[in-house]
ZAMARGU-4260 file (C-alpha; in steps of 0.2 Angstrom, whole numbers, plus 5000, padded with zeros to 4 digits):
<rodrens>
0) 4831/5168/4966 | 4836/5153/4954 | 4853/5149/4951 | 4859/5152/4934 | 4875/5141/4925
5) 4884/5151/4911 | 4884/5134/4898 | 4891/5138/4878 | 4877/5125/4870 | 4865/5126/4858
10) 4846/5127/4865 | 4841/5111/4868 | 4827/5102/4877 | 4828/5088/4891 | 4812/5080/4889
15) 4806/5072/4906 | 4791/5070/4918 | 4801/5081/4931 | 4814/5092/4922 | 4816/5105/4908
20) 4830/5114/4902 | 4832/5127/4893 | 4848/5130/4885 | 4856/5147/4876 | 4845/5162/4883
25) 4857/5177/4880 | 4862/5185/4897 | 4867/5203/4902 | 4887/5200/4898 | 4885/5191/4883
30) 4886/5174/4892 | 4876/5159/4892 | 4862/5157/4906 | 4855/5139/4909 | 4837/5141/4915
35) 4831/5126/4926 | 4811/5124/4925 | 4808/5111/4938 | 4790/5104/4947 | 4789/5104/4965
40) 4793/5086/4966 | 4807/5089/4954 | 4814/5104/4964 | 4814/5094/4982 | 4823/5080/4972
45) 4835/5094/4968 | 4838/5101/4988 | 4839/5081/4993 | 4853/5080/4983 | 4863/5095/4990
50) 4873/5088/5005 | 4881/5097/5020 | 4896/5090/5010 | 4892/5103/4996 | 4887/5119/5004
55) 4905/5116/5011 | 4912/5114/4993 | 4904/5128/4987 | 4909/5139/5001 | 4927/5135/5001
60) 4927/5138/4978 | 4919/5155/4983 | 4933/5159/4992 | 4946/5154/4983 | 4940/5162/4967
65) 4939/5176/4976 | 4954/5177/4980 | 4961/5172/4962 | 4950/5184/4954 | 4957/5200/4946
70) 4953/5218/4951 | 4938/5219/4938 | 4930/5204/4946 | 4937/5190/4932 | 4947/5174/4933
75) 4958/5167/4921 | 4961/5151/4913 | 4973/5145/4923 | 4966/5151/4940 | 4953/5142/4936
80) 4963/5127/4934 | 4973/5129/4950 | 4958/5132/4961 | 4946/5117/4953 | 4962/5105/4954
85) 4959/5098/4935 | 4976/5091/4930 | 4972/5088/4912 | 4973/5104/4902 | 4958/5098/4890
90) 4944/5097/4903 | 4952/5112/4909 | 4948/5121/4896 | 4933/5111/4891 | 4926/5116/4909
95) 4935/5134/4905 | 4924/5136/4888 | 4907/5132/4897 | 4905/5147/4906 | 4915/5157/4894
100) 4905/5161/4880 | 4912/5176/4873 | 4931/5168/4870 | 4938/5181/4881 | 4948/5169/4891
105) 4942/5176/4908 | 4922/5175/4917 | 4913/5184/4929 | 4915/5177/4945 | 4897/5177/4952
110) 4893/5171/4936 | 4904/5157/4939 | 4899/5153/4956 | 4882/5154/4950 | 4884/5139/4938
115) 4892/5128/4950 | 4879/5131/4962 | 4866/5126/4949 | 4880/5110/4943 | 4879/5105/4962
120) 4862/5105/4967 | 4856/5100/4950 | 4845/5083/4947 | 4855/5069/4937 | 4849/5075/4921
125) 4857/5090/4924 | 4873/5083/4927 | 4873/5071/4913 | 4867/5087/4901 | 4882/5096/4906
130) 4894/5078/4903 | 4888/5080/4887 | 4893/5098/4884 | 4909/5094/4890 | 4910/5079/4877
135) 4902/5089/4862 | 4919/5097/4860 | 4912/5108/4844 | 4897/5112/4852 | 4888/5104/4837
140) 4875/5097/4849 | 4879/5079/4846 | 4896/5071/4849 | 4905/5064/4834 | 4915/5048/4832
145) 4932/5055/4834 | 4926/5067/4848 | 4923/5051/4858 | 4940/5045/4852 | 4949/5061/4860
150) 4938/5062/4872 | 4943/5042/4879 | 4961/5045/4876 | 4960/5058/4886 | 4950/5050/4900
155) 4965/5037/4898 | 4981/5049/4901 | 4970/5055/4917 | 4967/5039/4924 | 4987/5035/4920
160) 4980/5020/4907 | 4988/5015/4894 | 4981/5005/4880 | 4981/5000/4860 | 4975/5008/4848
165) 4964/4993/4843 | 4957/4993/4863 | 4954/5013/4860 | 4943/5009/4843 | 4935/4995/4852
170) 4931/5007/4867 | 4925/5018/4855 | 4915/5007/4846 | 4905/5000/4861 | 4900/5017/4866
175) 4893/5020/4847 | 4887/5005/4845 | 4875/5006/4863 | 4871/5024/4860 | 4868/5026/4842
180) 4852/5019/4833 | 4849/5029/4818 | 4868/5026/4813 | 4871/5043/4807 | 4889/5041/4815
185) 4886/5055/4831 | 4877/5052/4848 | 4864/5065/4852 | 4862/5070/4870 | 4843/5059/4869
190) 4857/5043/4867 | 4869/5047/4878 | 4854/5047/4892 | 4848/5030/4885 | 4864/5022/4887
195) 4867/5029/4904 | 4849/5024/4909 | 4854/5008/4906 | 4868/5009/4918 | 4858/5013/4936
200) 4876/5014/4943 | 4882/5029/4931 | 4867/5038/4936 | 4867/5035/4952 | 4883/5043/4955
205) 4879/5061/4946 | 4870/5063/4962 | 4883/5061/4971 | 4891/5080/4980 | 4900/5088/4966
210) 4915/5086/4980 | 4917/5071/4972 | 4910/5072/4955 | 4921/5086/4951 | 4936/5082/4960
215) 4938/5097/4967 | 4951/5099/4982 | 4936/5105/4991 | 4939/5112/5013 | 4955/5100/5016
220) 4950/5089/5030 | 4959/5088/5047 | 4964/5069/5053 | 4956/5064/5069 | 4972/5062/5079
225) 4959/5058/5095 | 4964/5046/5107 | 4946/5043/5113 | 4946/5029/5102 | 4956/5018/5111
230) 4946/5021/5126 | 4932/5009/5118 | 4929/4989/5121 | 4931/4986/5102 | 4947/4995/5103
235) 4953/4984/5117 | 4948/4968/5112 | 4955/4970/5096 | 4972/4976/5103 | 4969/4965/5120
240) 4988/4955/5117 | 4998/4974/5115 | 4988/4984/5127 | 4991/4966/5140 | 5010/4968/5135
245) 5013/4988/5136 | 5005/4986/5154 | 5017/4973/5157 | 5031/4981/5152 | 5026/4998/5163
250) 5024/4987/5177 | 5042/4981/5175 | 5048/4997/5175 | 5038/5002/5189 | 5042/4990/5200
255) 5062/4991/5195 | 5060/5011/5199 | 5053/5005/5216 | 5063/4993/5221 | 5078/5004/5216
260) 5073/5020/5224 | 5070/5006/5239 | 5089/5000/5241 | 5096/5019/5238 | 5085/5025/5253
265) 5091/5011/5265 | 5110/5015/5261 | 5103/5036/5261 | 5116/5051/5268 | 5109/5062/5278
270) 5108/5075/5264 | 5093/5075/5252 | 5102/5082/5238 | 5115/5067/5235 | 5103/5055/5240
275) 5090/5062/5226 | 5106/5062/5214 | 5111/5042/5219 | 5091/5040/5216 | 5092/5047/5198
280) 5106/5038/5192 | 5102/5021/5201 | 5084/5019/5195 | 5093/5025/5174 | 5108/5012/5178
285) 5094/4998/5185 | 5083/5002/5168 | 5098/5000/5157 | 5100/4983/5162 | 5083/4976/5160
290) 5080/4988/5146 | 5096/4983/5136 | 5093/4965/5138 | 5073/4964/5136 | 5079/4973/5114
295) 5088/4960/5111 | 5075/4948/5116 | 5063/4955/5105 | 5075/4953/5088 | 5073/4934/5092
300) 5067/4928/5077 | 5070/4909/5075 | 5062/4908/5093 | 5047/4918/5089 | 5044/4908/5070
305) 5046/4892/5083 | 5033/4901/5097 | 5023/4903/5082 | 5018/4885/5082 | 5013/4884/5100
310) 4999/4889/5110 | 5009/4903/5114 | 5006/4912/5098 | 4988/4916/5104 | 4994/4926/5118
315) 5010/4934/5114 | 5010/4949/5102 | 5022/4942/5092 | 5017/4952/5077 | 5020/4968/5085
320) 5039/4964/5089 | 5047/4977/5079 | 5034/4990/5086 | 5040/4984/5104 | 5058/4984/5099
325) 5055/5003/5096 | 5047/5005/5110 | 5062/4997/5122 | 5072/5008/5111 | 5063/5023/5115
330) 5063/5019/5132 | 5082/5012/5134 | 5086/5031/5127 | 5076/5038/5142 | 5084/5028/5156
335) 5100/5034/5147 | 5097/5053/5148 | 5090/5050/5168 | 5107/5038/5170 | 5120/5049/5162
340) 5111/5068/5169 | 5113/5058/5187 | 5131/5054/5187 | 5136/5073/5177 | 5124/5078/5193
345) 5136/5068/5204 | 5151/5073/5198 | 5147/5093/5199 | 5140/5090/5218 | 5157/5081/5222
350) 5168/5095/5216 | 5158/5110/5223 | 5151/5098/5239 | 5166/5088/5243 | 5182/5098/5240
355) 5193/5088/5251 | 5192/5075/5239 | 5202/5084/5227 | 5193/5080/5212 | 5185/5091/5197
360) 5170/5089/5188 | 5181/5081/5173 | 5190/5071/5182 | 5176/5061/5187 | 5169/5060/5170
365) 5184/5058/5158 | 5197/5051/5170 | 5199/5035/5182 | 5201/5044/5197 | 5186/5041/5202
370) 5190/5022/5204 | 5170/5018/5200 | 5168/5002/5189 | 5170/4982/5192 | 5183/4982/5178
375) 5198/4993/5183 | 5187/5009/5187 | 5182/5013/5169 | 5165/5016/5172 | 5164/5035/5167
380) 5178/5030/5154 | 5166/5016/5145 | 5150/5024/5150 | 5154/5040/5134 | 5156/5027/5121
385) 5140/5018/5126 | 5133/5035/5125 | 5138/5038/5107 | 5134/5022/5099 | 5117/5024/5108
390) 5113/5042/5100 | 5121/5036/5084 | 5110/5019/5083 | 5095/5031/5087 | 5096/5042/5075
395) 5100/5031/5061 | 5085/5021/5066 | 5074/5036/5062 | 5060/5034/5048 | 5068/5046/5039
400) 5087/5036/5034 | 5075/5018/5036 | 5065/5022/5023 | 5073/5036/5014 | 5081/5023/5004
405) 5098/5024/5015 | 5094/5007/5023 | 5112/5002/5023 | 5116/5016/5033 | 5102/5008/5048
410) 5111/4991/5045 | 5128/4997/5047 | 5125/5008/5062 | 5116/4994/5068 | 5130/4980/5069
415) 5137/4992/5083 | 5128/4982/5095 | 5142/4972/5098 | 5154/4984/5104 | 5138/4992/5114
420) 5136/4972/5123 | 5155/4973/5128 | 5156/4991/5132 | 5140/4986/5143 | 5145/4972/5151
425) 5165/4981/5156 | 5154/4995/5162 | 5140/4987/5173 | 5142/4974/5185 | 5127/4967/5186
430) 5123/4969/5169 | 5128/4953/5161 | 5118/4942/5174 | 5101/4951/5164 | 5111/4947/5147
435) 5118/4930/5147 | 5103/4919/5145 | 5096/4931/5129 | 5114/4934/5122 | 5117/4914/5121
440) 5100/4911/5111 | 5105/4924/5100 | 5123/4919/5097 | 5114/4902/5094 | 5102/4909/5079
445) 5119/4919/5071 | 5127/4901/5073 | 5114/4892/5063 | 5111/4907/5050 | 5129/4906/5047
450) 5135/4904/5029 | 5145/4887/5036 | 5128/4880/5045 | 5118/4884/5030 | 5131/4877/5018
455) 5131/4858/5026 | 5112/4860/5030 | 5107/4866/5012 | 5120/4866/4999 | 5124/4879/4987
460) 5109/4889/4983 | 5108/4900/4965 | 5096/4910/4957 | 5092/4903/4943 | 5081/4915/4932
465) 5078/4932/4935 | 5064/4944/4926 | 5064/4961/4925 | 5046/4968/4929 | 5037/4987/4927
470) 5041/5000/4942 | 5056/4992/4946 | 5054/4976/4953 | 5065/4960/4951 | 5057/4943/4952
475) 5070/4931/4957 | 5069/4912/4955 | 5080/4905/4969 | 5084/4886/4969 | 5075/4877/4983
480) 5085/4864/4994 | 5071/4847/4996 | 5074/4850/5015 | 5072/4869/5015 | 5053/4870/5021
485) 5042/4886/5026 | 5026/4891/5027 | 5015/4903/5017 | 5018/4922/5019 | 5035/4915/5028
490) 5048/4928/5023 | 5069/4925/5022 | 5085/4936/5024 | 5096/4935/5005 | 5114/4938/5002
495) 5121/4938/4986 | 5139/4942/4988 | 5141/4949/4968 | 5132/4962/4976 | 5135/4965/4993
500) 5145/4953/5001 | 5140/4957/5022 | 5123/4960/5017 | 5110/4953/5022 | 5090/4959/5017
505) 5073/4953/5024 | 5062/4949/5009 | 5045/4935/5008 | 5043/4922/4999 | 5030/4924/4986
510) 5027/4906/4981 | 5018/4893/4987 | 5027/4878/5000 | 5021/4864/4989 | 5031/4872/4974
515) 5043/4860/4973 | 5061/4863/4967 | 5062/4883/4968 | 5055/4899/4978 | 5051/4917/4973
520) 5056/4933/4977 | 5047/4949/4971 | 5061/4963/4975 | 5057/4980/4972 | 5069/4995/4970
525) 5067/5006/4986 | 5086/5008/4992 | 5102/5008/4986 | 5105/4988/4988 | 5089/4983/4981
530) 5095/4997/4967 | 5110/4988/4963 | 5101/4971/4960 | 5089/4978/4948 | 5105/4986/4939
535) 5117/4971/4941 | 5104/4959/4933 | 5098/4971/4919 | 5118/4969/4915 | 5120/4951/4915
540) 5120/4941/4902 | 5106/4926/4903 | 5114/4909/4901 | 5109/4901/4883 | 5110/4882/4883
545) 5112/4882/4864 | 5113/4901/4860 | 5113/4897/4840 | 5095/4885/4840 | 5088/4903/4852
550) 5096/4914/4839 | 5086/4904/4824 | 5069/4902/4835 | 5069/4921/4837 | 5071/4924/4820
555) 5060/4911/4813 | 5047/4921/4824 | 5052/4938/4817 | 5049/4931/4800 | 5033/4924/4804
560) 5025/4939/4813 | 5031/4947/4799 | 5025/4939/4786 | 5006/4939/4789 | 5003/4956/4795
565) 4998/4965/4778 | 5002/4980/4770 | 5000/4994/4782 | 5002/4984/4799 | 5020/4976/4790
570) 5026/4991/4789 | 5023/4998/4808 | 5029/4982/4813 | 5046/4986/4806 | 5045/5005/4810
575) 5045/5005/4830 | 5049/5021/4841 | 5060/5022/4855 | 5044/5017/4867 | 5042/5001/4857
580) 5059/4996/4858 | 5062/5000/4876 | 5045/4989/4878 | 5053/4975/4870 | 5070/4975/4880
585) 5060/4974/4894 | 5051/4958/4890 | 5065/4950/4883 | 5074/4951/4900 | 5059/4943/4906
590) 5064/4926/4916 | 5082/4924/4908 | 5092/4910/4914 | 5106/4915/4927 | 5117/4908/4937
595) 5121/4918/4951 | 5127/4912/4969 | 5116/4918/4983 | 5115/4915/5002 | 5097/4914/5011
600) 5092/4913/5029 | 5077/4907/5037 | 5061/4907/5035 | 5053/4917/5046 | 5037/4917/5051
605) 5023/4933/5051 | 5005/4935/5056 | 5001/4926/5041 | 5002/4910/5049 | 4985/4911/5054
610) 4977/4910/5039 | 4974/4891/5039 | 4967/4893/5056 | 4954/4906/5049 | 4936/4904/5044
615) 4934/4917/5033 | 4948/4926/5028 | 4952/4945/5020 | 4969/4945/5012 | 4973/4966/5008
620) 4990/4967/4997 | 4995/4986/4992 | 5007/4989/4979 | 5022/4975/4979 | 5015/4971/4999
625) 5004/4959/4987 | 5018/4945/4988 | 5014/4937/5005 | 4995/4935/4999 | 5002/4927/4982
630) 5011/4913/4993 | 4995/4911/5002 | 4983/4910/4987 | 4993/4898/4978 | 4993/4886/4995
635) 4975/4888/4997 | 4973/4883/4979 | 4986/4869/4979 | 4976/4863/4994 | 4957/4864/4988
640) 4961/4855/4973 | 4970/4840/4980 | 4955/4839/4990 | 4944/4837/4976 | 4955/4826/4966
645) 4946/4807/4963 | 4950/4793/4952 | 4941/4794/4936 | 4935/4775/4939 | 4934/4773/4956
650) 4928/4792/4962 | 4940/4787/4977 | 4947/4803/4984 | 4964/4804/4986 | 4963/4818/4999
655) 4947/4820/5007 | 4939/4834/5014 | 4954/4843/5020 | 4950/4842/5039 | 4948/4859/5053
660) 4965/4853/5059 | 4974/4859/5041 | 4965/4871/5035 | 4946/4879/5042 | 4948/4892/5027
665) 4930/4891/5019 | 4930/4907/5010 | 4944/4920/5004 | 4942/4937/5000 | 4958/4945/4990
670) 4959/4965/4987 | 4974/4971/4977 | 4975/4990/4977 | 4989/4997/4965 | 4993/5014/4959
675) 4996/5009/4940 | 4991/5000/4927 | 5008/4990/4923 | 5009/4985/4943 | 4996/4972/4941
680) 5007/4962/4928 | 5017/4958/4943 | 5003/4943/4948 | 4992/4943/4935 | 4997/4926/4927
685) 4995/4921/4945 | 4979/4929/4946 | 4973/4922/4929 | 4978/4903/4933 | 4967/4905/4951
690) 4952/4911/4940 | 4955/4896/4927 | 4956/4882/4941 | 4942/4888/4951 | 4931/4888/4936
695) 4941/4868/4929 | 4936/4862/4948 | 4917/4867/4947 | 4917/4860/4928 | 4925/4843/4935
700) 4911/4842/4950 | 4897/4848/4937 | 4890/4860/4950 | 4887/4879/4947 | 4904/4888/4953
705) 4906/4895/4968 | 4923/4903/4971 | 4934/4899/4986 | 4942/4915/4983 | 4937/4934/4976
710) 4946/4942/4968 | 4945/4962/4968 | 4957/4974/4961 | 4957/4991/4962 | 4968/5006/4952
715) 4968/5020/4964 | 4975/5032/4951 | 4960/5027/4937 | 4946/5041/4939 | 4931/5035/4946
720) 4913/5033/4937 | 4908/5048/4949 | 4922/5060/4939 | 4917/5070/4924 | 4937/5062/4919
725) 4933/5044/4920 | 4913/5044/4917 | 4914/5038/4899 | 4930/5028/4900 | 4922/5018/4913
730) 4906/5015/4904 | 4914/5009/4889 | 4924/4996/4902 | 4909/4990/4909 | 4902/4986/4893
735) 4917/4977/4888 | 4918/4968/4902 | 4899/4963/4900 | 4901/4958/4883 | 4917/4947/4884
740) 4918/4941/4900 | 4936/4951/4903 | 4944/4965/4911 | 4952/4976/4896 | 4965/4979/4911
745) 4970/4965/4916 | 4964/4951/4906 | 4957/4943/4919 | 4939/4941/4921 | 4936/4951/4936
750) 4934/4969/4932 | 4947/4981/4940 | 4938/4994/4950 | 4944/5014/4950 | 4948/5027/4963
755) 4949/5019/4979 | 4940/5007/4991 | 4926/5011/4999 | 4933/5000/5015 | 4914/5002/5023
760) 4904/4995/5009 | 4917/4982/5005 | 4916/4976/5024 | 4898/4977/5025 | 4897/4962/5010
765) 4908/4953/5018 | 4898/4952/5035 | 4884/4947/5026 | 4890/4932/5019 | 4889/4925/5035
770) 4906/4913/5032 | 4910/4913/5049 | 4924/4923/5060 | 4930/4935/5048 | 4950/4940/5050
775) 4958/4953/5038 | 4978/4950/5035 | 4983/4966/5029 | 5003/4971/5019 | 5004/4987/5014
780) 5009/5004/5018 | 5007/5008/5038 | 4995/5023/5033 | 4983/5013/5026 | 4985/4998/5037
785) 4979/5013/5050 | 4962/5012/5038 | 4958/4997/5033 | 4961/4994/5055 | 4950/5007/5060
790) 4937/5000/5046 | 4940/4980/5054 | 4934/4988/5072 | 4917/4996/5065 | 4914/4976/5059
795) 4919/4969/5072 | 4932/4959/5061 | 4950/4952/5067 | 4966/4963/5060 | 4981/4955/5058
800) 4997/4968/5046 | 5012/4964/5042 | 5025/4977/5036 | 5036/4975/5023
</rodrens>
């Protein structure tokens, strides 16, 4: 039996070698039947298209409109928006109106299902016909002017974009203009398909599933928590310096569990019980010690930025030091439960065991009786303490206070660890042999990140412009000491005591080493601190050199914008909203001059210190996690130009080629993935300079350019060309971009891509460019660092994250 989709249109006829349809046959219920009159070689084009993907699909809508439907067999509006997942109420109801002829507000469901079965398994043409209907807002057969209009604007508010009026008309206008011959001011369905036809891309995503076409929740998928990954050679090669070190470390612990369990035997009573107690709480005591020395070697910083520059950087995991440092945490909390349930063990077998000895259970525990300990027999006394700083460290160090934008509270609770070293060291005997070497290096780093040290080694240090960007983020110029040097991606701790004045926060450094004279901070509002920053600068006053010659500037720009904007544009120039004016605070706070004392500390290093040693590098920035990668681009840039810099006379070349010793880079590949539109303005001058001296460099050479670095960005919550929501819009963007060389987004020339990237496709280019080793440096969120990981072992590619 044929399907059937219930379709509100006038009859009209595809013409094509393979496909008729037949629109507006009267059904048995009033509604609309789409009748599809296919060849054979039509038909199987048809079946190929249907996926395993979509017989899921249409399995999972079948039963959830069943389950929304109504006693008499209907849905509703609103049902049907729920179950379908369309946000937007207009191609709700656009959709809605389709298989709702009658205007009743509710459809059959069979009916219903019928049509998307038809929808799904239908042939390109099929899909693009019903675009159409869904664009033909008055069902007049053709699609007028200002239905593309409302049509785009609302592909905009779905795709969270947010452009002019002029950028709307000019969208507009391109789709007109590339559709419509005859000029009779409306696009028949017959343009439509010629303008998609010139497009292969747009047509060859309607016959894509209708999963992803519609953007449907569709069966909810379950994440592969398998561990048989890890059990391949990819897997282990790629991970070879943490698995080295995790077997290591088990290793330690084994052989201090042996060597303990060893001594407690030779010294053994002969009854098992208190022997198997001495056991437990010797091997938990024996842990702690290496345990709670080996975490405070992982928090070296200074000496793994300086390891970073030896040959000891390719063996360590140095990039994984905060992982580790959990990990020793987890496991110093283990060795504690095994040490303290040993000694509560003791104490209870003493009291019921050994009565002669006169002692209870609490004496032992809360009382000095016991005369156990090197310092005064206060080893149960100290050992409660330890216990609570321990749990209270732990469970403030939990994801959910970390990142739960309570950071101080991980920091405060934190700074415990030096009555937790004392408490340690009164309590255990042996323990400060294990600590005195690590705790003196560390005392040295606090020493030289002192406010003292950094005072005679740098000077006083201000920020001296701040600007106030979208979503909350503060970029901070930061005067830079001539002797204050750092590497890209390098990050630093800041104090600004107006603020906070004990606090110290980790942020990197998003300009380049060879800016001379300043550094950047991009800081974005996630906690309470970095909350207070973003407020106390919106406050402040900027410092006006000669505040009267800015106040006439300003106006004598008024005046002028003023003046030549005729009649109607004069007068909404002077008329602005509430939008426009918050708009326009906004970019006045941009870069005001400030004067406000600041502290800094560092620079570390990160994983990005590799990136001159790479041959072909992948930099992945999400969201603000973009800023190591902006330090890096403008070095690479900085660098590739001096090495092309000559004398106009001569042609002698200042710099030569840059040698394998400085830098092997010869290619880059930069992805930025945002969620918004107004992120991107974060880099985007950045961005635009890179574009402009790639292209000055290739024009000085006279050669064709060929770009060091690509640049890709991608707006995840834009809809893609494969949504009926983002189909047009993305269209009319293409043909912008092709027409004026730039990104109606961005400005920049590289046009912004929607929906999310396809990490396999993406990868699968790059291998073929054949650059040499490929090595992804990844900042972003840890859950789609866990991606773009798994995509690098499919290409055999090198994976190098840093978290911020």
């Amino acid at each position: 039996m044929e399907d059937k989709a219930k379709l509100v249109t006038p009859e009209v006829e595809v013409k094509d070698a393979d496909v008729r349809i037949n629109v507006g046959n009267e059904g048995e219920n009033g509604a609309v039947e789409l009748d599809a009159v296919r060849t054979n070689k039509g038909r199987a084009a048809a079946q190929n298209t249907c996926c395993d993907d979509d017989t899921k699909w249409l399995a999972c809508m079948e039963d959830q409109f069943q389950k929304k439907a109504k006693p008499d067999g209907k849905i509703h509006l609103e049902d049907f928006k729920d179950v379908l997942g369309v946000r937007q109420s207009f191609f709700a109801e656009r959709f809605f109106d389709l298989f709702d002829k009658e205007k009743s507000g509710n459809i059959e469901v069979y009916l219903l299902l019928h049509g998307l079965r038809t929808l799904a398994n239908g042939a390109p043409v099929e899909k693009l016909k019903f675009v159409f209907d869904v664009y033909d807002i008055d069902g007049s057969g053709s699609i007028e002017r200002e239905e593309l209009k409302t049509i785009l604007t609302t592909c905009m508010e779905e795709s969270s974009l947010f452009l002019g009026e002029d950028h709307l008309n000019d969208l507009t206008d391109v789709m007109f203009d590339a559709a419509e011959k005859d000029r009779t001011g409306s696009m028949t369905f017959d343009d439509l398909r010629q303008v998609v036809e010139k497009h292969p891309s747009v047509m060859e995503n309607l016959t894509l599933s209708a999963t992803q076409w519609l953007k449907t929740s569709g069966p909810p998928k379950k994440e592969e928590k398998s561990w048989r990954h890890k059990l391949t050679w990819t897997y282990f090669r790629n991970n070879l310096r943490k698995i080295v070190f995790i077997l290591l470390f088990a290793a330690i612990q084994l052989i201090i569990t042996i060597y303990t369990i060893m001594a407690v035997l030779e010294k053994s009573s002969s009854d098992p019980a208190y022997t198997a107690i001495r056991i437990f709480a010797s091997v938990g005591g024996m842990l702690l010690n290496f345990n709670c020395m080996f975490v405070l070697v992982l928090v070296l910083r200074k000496c793994h930025s300086l390891l970073r520059s030896t040959p000891l950087a390719a063996i360590l995991p140095l990039d994984q030091h905060i992982t580790f440092h959990k990990m020793v945490g987890a496991a110093i909390g283990v060795s504690a439960a095994i040490h303290v349930g040993g000694h509560i063990a003791h104490a209870v077998y003493v009291q019921t065991v050994t009565p002669e000895k006169n002692m209870t259970a609490v004496d032992i525990l809360f009382t000095q009786k016991a005369n156990m300990g090197w310092v005064a027999g206060t080893a149960y006394i100290t050992g409660w303490p330890i216990l609570g700083i321990l749990i209270i460290m732990t469970i403030c160090s939990l994801p959910f206070v970390r990142r739960g934008g309570h950071f101080e509270v991980f920091y405060w609770t934190h700074m415990l660890y030096v009555p937790f070293w004392i408490l340690l060291i009164i309590h255990a005997e042996v323990f400060w042999y294990y600590l005195v070497l690590p705790l003196t290096m560390f005392i040295i780093e606090k020493i030289l990140g002192s406010r003292l040290i950094k005072k005679a080694r740098y000077g006083d240090i201000f920020v001296t412009e701040v600007g106030l960007l979208p979503s909350g983020v503060c970029h901070l110029v930061i005067s830079r000491p001539d002797n204050f040097r750092y590497r890209p991606g390098d990050y630093i701790f800041l104090q600004i005591p107006a603020i906070a004045k004990f606090e110290w926060h980790p942020f990197t450094i998003s300009s380049a080493p060879e800016m001379k004279g300043h550094i950047w901070l991009h800081v974005r509002t996630a906690g309470h601190w970095t909350k207070q920053l973003y407020e106390y600068f919106s406050a402040l006053d900027p410092i006006q050199e000669n505040p009267d010659k800015e106040l006439k500037m300003r106006q004598r720009k008024s005046h002028a914008r003023a003046s030549w904007m005729p009649g109607k544009r004069q007068s909404q120039f002077k008329i602005k909203d509430k939008e426009e004016l918050k708009a326009e605070k906004r970019i006045a706070q941009v870069m005001k001059k400030v004067h406000v004392k600041c502290n800094i500390d560092g620079p570390y290093g990160t994983a990005t210190r590799e990136i001159f040693e790479t041959e072909h590098a992948v930099l992945v920035g999400a969201g603000i996690g973009v800023t190591p990668m902006a330090s890096i681009l403008q070095s690479i840039m900085y660098r590739y130009k001096e090495s092309k810099r000559v004398c106009p006379n001569c042609k002698f070349s200042f710099y030569g080629v840059i040698p394998d010793s400085v830098m092997k880079l010869k290619k880059v590949h930069f992805i930025w993935i945002n969620r918004d539109q107004k992120s991107f303005e974060w880099f985007v001058g950045l961005l635009n300079k890179i574009e402009k001296e790639q292209i000055d460099v290739a024009f000085e050479e006279g050669k064709d350019l060929e770009k060091v670095i690509d640049i890709t960005l991608y707006m995840t919550a834009a809809k893609a060309k494969t949504d009926i929501r983002g189909a047009g819009l993305q269209m009319a963007l293409s043909i912008i971009h092709r027409r004026d060389k730039k990104d109606l987004i961005t400005g920049l020339s590289t046009r912004t891509q929607a929906g999310r990237p396809n990490w396999n496709e993406i990868f699968s280019k790059i291998s073929e460019e054949r650059k040499g080793k490929v090595k992804v440096f990844f900042c972003g969120a840890p859950q789609l660092g866990q991606v773009v990981k798994k995509a690098c072992m499919k290409f055999d590619f090198r994976f190098r994250k840093e978290n911020f």
